[in-house]
C-alpha positions in Angstrom: 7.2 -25.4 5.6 6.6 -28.9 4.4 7.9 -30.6 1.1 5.6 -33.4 0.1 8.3 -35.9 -0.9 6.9 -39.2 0.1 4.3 -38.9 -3.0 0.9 -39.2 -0.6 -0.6 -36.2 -2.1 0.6 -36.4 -5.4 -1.1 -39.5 -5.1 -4.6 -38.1 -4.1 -4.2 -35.6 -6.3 -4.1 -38.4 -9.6 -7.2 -39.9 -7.3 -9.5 -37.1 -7.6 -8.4 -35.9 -10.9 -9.0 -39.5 -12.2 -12.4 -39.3 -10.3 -12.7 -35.7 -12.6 -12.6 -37.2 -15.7 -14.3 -40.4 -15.0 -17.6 -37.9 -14.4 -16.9 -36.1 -17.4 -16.5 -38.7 -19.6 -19.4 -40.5 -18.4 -21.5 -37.2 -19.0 -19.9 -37.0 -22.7 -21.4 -40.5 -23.2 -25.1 -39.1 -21.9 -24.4 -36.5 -24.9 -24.0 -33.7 -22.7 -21.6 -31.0 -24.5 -18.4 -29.9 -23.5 -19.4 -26.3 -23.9 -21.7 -27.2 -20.8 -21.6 -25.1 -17.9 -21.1 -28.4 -16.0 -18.5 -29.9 -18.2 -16.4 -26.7 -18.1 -16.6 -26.6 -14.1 -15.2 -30.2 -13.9 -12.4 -29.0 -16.6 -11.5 -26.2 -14.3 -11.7 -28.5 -11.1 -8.7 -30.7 -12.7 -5.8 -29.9 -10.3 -2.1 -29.8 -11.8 0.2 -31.3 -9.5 2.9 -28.8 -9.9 1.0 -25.6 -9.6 -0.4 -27.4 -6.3 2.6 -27.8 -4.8 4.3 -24.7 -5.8 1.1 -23.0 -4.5 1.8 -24.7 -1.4 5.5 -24.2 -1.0 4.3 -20.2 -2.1 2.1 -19.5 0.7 4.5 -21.1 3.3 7.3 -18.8 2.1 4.8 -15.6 2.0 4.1 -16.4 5.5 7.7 -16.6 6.4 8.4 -13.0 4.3 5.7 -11.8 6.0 6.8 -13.1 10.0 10.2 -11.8 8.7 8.7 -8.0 7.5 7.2 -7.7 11.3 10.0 -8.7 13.1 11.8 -6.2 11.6 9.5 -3.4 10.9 10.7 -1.2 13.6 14.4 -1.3 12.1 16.0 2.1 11.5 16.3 0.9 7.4 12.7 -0.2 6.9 10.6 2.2 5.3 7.7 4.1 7.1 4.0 3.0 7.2 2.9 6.7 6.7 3.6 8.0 2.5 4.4 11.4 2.0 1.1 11.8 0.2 -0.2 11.5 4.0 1.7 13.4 5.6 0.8 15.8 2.7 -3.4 15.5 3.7 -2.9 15.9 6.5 -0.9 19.5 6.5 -3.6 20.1 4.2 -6.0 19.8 6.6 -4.0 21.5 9.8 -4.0 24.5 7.1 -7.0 24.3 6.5 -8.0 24.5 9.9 -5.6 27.7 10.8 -7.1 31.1 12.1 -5.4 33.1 9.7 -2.4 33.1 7.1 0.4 33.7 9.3 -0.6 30.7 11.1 -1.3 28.7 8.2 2.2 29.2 6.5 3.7 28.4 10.4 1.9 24.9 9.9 3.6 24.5 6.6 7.2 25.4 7.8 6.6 23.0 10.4 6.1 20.3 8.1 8.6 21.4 5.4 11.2 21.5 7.7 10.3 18.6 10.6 10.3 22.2 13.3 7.7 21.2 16.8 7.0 25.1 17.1 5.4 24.5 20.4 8.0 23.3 21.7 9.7 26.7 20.9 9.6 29.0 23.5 8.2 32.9 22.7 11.8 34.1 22.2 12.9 31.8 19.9 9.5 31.4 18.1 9.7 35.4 18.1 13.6 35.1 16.0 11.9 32.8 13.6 9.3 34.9 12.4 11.5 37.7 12.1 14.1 35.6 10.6 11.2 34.4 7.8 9.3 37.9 7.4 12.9 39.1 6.6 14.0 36.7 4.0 11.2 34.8 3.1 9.2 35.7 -0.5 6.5 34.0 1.5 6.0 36.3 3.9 6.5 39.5 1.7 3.5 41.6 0.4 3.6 42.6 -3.3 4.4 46.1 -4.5 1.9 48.2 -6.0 -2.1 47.6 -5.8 -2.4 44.3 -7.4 -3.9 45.6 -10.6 -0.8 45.7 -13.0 1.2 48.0 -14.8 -0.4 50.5 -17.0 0.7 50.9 -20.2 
């Protein structure tokens, strides 16, 4: 990070914007309009010194924020790169992609609760299911023959 202190660039700075408005005038005396396409370029090519230098000192600091972010990215307080709304498309797509219901809802319990069934072996895997089909409204098929109650 640099801080211009010694007044060079300030000094090209006044330089060029002098240079500006020399050209502008001049065109203004050749009866060329302000409204001109010309005339408002060299208006917006005028350079304030402050927001030059604060532009400066604004990038170096971003680049320090930024140096400072990777360092630390791997940090067991920084926030993940992956949003849940990923993590959401993409169970989408693994249920999506399931041979039938029982595996699809699997896919989702794996997800919901952060479980690596194939790193289960067939025992445990076996208890879970139970464990699910047993207490889980998921897994439970609705009474009657789906068309309602008579009345």
């Amino acid at each position: 990070m640099e801080i211009y202190v010694d007044n060079l660039a300030a000094m090209q700075i006044h330089n060029m914007n002098k240079y500006i408005e020399f050209t502008r005038a001049k065109l203004q005396e050749k009866g060329t309009s302000t409204a001109d396409h010309y005339m408002k370029t060299l208006e917006a090519a005028t350079i304030k010194e402050d927001d030059y230098f604060a532009n400066l000192l604004g990038n170096d600091i971003a680049g320090i924020a930024k140096d400072i972010k990777e360092a630390h990215k791997k940090d067991s307080n920084t926030g993940s790169d992956t949003t849940e709304i990923d993590e959401i498309e993409d169970a989408f797509e693994q249920v999506q992609k399931a041979d039938n219901a029982t595996q699809a809802q699997m896919i989702m319990y794996s997800k919901m609760f952060k479980i690596n069934f194939s790193k289960m072996d067939p025992y445990e895997f076996k208890t879970f299911t139970d464990i699910l089909q047993r207490y889980s409204e998921a897994f439970k098929t609705p009474k009657g023959n789906g068309r309602g109650k008579k009345k």
